[in-house]
PDB file of N, CA, C and O in Angstrom:
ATOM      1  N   UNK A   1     -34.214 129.167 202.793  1.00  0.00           N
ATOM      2  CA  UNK A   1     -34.728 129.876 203.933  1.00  0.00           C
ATOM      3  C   UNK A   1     -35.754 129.031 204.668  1.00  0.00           C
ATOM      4  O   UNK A   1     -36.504 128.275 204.049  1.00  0.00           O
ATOM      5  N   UNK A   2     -35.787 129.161 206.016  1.00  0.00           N
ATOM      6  CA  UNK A   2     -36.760 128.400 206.682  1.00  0.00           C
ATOM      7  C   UNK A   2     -37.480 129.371 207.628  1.00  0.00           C
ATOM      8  O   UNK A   2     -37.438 130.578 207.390  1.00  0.00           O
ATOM      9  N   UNK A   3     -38.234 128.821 208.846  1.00  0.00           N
ATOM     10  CA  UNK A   3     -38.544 129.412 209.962  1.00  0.00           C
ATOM     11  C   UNK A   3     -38.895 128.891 210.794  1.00  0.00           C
ATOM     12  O   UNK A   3     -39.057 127.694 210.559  1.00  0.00           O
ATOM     13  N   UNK A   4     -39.240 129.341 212.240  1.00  0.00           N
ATOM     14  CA  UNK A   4     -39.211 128.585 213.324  1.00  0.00           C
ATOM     15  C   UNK A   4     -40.635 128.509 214.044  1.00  0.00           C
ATOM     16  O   UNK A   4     -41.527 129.182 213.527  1.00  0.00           O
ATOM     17  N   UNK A   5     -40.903 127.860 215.035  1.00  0.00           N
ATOM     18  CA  UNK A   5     -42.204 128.340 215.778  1.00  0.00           C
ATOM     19  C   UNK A   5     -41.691 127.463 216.766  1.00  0.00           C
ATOM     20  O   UNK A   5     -41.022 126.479 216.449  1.00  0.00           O
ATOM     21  N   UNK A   6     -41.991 127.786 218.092  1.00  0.00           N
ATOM     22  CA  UNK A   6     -42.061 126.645 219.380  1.00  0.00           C
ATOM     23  C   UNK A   6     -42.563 125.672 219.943  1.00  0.00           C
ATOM     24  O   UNK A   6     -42.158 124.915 220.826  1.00  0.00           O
ATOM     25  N   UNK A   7     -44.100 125.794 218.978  1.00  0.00           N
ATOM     26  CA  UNK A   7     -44.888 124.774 218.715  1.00  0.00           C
ATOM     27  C   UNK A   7     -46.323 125.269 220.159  1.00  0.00           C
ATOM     28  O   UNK A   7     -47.080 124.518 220.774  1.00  0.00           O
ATOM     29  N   UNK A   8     -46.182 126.643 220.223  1.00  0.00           N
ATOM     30  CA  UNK A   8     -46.831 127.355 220.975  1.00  0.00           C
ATOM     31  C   UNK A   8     -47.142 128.949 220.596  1.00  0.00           C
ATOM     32  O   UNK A   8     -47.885 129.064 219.621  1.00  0.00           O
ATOM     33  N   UNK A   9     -46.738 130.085 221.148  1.00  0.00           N
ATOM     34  CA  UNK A   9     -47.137 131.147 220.373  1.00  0.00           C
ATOM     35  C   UNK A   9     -45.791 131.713 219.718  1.00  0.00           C
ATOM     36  O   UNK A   9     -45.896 132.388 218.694  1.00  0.00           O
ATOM     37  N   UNK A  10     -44.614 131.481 220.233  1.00  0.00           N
ATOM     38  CA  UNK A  10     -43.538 132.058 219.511  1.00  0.00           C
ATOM     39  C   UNK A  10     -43.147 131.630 217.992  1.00  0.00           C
ATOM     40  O   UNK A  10     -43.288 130.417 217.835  1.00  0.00           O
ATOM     41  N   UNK A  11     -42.653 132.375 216.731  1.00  0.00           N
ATOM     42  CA  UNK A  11     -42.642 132.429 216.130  1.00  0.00           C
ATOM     43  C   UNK A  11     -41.758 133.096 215.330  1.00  0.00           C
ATOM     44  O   UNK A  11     -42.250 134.188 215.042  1.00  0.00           O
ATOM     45  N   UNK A  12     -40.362 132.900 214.694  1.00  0.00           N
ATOM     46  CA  UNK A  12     -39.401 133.797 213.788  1.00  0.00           C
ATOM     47  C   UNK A  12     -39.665 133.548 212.707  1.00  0.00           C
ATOM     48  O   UNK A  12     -40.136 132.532 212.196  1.00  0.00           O
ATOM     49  N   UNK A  13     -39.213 134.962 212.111  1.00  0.00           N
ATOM     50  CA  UNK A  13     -39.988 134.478 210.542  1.00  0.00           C
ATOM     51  C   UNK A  13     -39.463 133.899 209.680  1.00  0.00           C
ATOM     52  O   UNK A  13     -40.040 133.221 208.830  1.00  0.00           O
ATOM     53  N   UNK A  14     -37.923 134.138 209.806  1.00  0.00           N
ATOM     54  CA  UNK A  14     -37.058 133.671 208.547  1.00  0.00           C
ATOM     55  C   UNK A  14     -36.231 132.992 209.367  1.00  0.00           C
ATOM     56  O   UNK A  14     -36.518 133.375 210.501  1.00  0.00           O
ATOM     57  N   UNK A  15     -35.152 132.000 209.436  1.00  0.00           N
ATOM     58  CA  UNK A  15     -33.680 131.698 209.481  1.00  0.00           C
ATOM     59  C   UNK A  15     -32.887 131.306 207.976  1.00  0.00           C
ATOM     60  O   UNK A  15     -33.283 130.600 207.048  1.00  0.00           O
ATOM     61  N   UNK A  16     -32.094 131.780 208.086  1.00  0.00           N
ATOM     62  CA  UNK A  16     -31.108 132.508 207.094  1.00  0.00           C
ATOM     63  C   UNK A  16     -30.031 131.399 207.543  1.00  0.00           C
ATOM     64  O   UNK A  16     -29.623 131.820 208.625  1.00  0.00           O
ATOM     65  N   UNK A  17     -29.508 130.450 207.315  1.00  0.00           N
ATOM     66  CA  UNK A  17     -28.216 129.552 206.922  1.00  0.00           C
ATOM     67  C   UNK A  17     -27.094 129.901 205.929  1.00  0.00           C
ATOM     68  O   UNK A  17     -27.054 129.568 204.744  1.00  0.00           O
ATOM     69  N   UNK A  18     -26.366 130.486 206.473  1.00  0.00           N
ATOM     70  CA  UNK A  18     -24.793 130.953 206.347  1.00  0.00           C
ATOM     71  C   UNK A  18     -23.594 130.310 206.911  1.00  0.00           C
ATOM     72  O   UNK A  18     -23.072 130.438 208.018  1.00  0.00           O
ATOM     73  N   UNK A  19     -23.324 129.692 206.038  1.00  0.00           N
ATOM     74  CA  UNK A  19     -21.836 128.984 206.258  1.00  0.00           C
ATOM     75  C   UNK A  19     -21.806 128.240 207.347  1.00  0.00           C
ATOM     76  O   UNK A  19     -20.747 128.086 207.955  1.00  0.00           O
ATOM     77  N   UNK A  20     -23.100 127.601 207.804  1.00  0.00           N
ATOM     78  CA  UNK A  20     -23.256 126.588 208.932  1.00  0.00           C
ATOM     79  C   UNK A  20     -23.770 127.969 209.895  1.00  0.00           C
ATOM     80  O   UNK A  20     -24.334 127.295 210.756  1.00  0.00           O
ATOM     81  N   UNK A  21     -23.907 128.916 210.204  1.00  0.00           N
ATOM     82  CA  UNK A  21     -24.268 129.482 211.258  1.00  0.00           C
ATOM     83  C   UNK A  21     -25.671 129.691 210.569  1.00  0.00           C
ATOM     84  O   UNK A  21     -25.761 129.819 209.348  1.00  0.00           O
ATOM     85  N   UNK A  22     -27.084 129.729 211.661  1.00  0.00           N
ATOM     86  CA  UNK A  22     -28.361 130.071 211.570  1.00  0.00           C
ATOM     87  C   UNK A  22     -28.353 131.454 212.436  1.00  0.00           C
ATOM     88  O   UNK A  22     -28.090 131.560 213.634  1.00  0.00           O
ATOM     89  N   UNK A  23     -28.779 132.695 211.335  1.00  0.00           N
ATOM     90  CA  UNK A  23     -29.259 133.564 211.792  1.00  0.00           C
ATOM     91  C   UNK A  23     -30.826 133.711 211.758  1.00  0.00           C
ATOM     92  O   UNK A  23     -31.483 133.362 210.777  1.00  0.00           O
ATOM     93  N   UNK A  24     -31.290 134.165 212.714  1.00  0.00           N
ATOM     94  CA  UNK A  24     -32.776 134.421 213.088  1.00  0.00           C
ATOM     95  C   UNK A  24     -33.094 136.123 212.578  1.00  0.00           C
ATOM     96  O   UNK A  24     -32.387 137.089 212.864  1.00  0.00           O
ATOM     97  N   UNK A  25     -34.443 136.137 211.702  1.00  0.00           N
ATOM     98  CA  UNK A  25     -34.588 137.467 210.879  1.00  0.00           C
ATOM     99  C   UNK A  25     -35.935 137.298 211.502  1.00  0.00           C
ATOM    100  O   UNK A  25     -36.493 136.204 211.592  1.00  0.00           O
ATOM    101  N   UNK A  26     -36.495 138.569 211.983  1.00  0.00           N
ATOM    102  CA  UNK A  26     -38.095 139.230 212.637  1.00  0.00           C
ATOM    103  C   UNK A  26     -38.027 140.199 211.945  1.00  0.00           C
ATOM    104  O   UNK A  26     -37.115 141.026 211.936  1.00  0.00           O
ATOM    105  N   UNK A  27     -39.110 140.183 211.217  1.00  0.00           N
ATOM    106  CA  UNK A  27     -40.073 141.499 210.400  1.00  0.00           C
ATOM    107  C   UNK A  27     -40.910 142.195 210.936  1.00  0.00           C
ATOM    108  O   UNK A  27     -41.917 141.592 211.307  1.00  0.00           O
ATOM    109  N   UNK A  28     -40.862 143.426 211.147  1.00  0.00           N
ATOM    110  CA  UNK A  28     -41.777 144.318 211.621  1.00  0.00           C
ATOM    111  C   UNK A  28     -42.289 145.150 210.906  1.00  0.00           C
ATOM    112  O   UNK A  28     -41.495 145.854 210.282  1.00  0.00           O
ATOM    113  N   UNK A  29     -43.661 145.390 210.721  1.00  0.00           N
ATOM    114  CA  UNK A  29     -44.297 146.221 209.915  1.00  0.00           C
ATOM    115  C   UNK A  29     -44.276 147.775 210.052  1.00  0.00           C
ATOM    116  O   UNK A  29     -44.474 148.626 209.185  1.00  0.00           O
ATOM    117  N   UNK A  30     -43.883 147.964 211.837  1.00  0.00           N
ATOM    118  CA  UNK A  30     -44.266 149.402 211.737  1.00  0.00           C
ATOM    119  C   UNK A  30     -43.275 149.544 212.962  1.00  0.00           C
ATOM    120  O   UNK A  30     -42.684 148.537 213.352  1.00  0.00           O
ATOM    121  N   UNK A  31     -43.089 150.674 213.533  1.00  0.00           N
ATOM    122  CA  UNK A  31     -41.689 151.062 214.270  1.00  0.00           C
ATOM    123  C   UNK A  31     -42.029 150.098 215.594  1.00  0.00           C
ATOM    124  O   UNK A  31     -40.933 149.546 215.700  1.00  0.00           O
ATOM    125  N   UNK A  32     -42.658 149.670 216.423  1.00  0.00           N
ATOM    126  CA  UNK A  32     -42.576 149.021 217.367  1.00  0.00           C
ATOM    127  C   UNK A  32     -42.102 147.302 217.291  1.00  0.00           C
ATOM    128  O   UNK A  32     -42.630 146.207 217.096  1.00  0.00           O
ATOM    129  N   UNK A  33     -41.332 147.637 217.457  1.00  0.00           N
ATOM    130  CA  UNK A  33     -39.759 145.979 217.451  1.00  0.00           C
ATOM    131  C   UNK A  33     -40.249 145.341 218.783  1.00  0.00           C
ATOM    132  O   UNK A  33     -39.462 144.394 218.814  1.00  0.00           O
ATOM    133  N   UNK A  34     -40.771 145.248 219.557  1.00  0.00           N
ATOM    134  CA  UNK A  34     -40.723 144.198 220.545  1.00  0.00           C
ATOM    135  C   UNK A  34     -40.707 142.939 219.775  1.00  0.00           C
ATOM    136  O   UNK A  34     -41.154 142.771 218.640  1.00  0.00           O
ATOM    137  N   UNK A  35     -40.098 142.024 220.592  1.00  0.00           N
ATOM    138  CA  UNK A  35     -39.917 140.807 219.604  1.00  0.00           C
ATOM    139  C   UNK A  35     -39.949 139.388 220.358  1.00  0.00           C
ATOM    140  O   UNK A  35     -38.845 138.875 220.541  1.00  0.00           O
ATOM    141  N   UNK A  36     -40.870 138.819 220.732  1.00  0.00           N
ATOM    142  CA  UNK A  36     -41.066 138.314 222.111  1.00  0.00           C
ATOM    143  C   UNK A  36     -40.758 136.650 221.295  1.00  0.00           C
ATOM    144  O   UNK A  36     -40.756 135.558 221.864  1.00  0.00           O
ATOM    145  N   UNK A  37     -40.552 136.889 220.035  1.00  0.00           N
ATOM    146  CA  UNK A  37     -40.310 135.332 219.790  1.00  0.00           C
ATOM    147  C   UNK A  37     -38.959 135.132 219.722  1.00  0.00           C
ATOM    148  O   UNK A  37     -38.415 134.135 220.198  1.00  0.00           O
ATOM    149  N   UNK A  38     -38.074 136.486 218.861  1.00  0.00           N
ATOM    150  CA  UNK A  38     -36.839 136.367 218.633  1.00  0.00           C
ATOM    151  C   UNK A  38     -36.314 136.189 219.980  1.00  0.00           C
ATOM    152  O   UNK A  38     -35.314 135.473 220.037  1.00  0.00           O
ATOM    153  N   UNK A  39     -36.748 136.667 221.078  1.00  0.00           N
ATOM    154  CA  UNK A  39     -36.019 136.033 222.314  1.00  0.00           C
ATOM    155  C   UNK A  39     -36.440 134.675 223.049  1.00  0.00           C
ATOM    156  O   UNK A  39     -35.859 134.136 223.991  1.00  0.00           O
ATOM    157  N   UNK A  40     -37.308 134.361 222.549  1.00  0.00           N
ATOM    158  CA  UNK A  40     -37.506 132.736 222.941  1.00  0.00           C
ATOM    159  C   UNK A  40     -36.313 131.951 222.008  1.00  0.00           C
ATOM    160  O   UNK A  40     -35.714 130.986 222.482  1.00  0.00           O
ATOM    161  N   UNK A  41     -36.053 132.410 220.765  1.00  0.00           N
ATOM    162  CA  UNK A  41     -35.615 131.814 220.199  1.00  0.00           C
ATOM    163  C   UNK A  41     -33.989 132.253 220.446  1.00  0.00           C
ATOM    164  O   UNK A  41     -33.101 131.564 219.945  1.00  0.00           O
ATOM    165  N   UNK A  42     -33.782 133.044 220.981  1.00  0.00           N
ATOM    166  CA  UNK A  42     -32.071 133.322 221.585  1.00  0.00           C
ATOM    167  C   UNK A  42     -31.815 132.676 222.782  1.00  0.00           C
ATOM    168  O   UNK A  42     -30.794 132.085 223.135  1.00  0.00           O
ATOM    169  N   UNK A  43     -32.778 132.843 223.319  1.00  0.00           N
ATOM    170  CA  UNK A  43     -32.696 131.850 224.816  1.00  0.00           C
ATOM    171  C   UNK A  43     -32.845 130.263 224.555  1.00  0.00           C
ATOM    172  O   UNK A  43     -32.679 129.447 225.461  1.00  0.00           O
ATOM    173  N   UNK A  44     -33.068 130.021 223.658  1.00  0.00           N
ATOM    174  CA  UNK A  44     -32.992 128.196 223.243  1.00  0.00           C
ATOM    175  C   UNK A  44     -32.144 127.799 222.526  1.00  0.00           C
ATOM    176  O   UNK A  44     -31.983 126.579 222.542  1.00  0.00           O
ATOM    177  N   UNK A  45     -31.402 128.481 221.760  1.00  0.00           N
ATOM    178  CA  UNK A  45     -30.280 128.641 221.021  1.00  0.00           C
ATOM    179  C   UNK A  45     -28.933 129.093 221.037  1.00  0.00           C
ATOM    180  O   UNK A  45     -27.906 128.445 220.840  1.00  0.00           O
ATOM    181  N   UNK A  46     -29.125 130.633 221.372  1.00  0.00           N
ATOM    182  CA  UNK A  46     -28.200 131.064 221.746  1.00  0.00           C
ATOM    183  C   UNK A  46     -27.356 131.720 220.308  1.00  0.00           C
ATOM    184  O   UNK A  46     -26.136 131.864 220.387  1.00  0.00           O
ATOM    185  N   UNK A  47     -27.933 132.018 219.290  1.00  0.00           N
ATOM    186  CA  UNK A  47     -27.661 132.723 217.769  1.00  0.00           C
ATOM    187  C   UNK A  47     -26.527 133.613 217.884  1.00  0.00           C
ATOM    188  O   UNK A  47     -26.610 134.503 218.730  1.00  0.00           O
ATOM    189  N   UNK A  48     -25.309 133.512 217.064  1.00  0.00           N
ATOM    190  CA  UNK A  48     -24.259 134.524 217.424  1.00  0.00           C
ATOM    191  C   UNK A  48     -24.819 135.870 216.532  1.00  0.00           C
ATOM    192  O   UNK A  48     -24.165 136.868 216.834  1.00  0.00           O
ATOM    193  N   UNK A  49     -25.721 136.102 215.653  1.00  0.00           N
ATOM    194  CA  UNK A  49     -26.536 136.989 215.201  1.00  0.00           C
ATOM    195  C   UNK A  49     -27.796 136.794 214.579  1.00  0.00           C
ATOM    196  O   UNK A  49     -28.356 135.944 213.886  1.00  0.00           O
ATOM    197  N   UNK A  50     -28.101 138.228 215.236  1.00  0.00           N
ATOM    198  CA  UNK A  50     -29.890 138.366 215.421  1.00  0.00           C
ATOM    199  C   UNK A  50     -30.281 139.428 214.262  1.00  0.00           C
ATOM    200  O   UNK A  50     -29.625 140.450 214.461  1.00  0.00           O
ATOM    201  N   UNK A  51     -30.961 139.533 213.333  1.00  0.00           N
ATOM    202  CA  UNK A  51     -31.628 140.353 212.658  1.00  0.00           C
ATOM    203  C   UNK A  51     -32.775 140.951 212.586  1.00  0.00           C
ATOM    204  O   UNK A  51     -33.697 140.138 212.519  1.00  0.00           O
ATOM    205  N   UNK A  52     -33.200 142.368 212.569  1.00  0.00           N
ATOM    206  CA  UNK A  52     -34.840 143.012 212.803  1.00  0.00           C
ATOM    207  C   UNK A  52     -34.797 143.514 211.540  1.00  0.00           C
ATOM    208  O   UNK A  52     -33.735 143.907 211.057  1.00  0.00           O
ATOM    209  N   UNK A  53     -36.087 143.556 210.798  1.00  0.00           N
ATOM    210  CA  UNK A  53     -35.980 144.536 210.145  1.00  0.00           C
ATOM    211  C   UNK A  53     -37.553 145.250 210.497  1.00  0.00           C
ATOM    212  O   UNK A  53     -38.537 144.611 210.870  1.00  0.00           O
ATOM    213  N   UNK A  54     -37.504 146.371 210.326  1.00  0.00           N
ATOM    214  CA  UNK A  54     -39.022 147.395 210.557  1.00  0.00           C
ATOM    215  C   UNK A  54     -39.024 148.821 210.083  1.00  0.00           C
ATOM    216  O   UNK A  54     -38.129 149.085 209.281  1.00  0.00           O
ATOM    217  N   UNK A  55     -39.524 149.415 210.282  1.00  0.00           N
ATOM    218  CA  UNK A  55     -39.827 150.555 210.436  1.00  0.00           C
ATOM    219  C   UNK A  55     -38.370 151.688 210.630  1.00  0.00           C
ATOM    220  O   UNK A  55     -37.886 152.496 209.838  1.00  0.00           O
ATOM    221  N   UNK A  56     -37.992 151.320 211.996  1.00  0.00           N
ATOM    222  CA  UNK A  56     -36.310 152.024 212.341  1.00  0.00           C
ATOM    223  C   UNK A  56     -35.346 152.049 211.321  1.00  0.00           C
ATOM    224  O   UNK A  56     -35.093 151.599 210.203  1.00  0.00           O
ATOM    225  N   UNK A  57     -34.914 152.795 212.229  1.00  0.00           N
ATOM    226  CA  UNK A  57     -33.282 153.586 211.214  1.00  0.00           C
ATOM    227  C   UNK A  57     -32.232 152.494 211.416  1.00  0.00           C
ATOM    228  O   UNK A  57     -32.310 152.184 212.605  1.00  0.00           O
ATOM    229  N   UNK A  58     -31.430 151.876 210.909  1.00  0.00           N
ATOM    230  CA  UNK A  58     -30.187 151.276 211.028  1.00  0.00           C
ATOM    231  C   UNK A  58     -30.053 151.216 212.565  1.00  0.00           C
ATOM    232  O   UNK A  58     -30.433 152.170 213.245  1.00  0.00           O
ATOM    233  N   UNK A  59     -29.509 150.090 213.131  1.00  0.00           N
ATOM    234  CA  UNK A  59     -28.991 150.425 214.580  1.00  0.00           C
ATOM    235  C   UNK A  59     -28.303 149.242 215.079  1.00  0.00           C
ATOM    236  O   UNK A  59     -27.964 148.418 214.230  1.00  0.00           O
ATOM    237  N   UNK A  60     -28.031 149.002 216.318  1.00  0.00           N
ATOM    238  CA  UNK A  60     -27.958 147.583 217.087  1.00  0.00           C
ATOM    239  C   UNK A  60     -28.099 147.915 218.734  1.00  0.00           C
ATOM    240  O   UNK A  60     -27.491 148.575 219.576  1.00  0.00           O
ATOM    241  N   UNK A  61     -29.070 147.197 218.675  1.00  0.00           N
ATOM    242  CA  UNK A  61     -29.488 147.061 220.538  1.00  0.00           C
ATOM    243  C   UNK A  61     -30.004 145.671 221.260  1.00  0.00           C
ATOM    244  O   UNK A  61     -30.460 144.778 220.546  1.00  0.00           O
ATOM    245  N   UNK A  62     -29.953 145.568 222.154  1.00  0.00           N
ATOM    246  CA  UNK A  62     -30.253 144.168 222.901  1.00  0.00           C
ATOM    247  C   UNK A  62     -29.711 142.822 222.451  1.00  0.00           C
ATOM    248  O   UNK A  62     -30.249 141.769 222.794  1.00  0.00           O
ATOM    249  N   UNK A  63     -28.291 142.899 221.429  1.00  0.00           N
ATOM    250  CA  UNK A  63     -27.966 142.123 220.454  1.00  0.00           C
ATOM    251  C   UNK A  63     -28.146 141.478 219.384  1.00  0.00           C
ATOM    252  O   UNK A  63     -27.617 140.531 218.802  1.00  0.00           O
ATOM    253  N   UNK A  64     -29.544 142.618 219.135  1.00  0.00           N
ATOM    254  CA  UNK A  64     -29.803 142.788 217.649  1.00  0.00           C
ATOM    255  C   UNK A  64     -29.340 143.695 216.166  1.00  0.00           C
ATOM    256  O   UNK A  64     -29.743 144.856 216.093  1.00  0.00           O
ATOM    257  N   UNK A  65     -29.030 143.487 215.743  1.00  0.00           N
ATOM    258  CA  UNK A  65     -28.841 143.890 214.281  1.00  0.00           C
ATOM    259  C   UNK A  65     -30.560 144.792 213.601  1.00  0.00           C
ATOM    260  O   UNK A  65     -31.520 144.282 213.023  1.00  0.00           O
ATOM    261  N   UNK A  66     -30.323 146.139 213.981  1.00  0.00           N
ATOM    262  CA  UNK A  66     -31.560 146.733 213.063  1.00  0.00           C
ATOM    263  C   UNK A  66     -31.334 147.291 211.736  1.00  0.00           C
ATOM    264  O   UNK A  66     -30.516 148.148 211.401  1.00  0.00           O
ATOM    265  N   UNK A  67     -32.392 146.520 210.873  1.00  0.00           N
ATOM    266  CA  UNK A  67     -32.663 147.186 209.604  1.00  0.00           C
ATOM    267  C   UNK A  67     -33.296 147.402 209.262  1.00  0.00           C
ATOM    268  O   UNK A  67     -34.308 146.774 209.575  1.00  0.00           O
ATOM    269  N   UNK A  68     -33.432 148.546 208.220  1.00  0.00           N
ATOM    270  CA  UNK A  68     -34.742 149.347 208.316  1.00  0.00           C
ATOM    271  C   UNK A  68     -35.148 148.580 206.959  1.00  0.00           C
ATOM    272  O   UNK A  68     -34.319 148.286 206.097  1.00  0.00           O
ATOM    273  N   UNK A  69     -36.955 148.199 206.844  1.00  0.00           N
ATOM    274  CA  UNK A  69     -37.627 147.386 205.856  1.00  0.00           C
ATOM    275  C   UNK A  69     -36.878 147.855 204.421  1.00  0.00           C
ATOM    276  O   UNK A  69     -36.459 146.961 203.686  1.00  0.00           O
ATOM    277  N   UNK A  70     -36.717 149.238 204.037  1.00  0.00           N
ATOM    278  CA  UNK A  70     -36.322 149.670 202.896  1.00  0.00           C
ATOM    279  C   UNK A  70     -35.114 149.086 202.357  1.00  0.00           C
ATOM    280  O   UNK A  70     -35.024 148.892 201.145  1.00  0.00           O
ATOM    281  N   UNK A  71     -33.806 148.672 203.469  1.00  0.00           N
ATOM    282  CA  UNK A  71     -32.557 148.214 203.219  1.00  0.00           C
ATOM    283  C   UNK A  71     -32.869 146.799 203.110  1.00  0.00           C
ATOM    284  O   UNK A  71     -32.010 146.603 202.250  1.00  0.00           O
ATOM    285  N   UNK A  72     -33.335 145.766 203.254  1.00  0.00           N
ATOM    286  CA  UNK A  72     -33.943 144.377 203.343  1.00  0.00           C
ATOM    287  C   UNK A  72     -32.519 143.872 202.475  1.00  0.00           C
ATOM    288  O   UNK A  72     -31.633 143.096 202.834  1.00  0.00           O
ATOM    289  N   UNK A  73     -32.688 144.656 201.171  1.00  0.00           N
ATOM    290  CA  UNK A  73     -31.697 143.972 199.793  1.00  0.00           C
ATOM    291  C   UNK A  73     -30.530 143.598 200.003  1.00  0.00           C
ATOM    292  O   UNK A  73     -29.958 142.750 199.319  1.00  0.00           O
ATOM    293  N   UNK A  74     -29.830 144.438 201.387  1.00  0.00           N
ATOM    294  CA  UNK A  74     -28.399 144.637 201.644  1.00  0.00           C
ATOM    295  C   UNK A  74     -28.172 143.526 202.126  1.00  0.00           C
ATOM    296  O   UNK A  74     -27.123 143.047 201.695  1.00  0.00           O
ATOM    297  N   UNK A  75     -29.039 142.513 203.285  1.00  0.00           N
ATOM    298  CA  UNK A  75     -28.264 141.767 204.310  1.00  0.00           C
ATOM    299  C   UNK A  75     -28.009 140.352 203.219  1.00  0.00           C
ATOM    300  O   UNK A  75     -27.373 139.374 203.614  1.00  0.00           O
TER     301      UNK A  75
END
């Protein structure tokens, strides 16, 4: 596992290396997901999947993958 930074304020926490593809993982502590790095880091990249995990219920929006902190074990 690694992680990223821009070498400014953006910051992902994890990337996850799978079978040559890098997925990008943002942790959130509490229900508010804004995620102002994971999209620096989609816009420089271009990740065919994005991972949240926080607070929220299961979901997918803005071409993210949500998981809720409790499920973490599954991905």
């Amino acid at each position: 596992m690694y992680y990223w930074t821009s070498g400014g304020t953006a910051e992902v926490d994890f990337l996850i290396e799978k079978e040559g593809v890098v997925i990008p993982v943002e942790v959130k502590a509490r229900e508010h997901t804004k995620s102002r790095s994971l999209s620096v880091f989609s816009e420089r990249y271009h990740p065919l999947h994005r991972i949240r995990f926080s607070e929220r219920n299961f979901g997918w929006e803005n071409g993210i993958d949500a998981v809720p902190l409790y499920a973490a074990w599954l991905v």
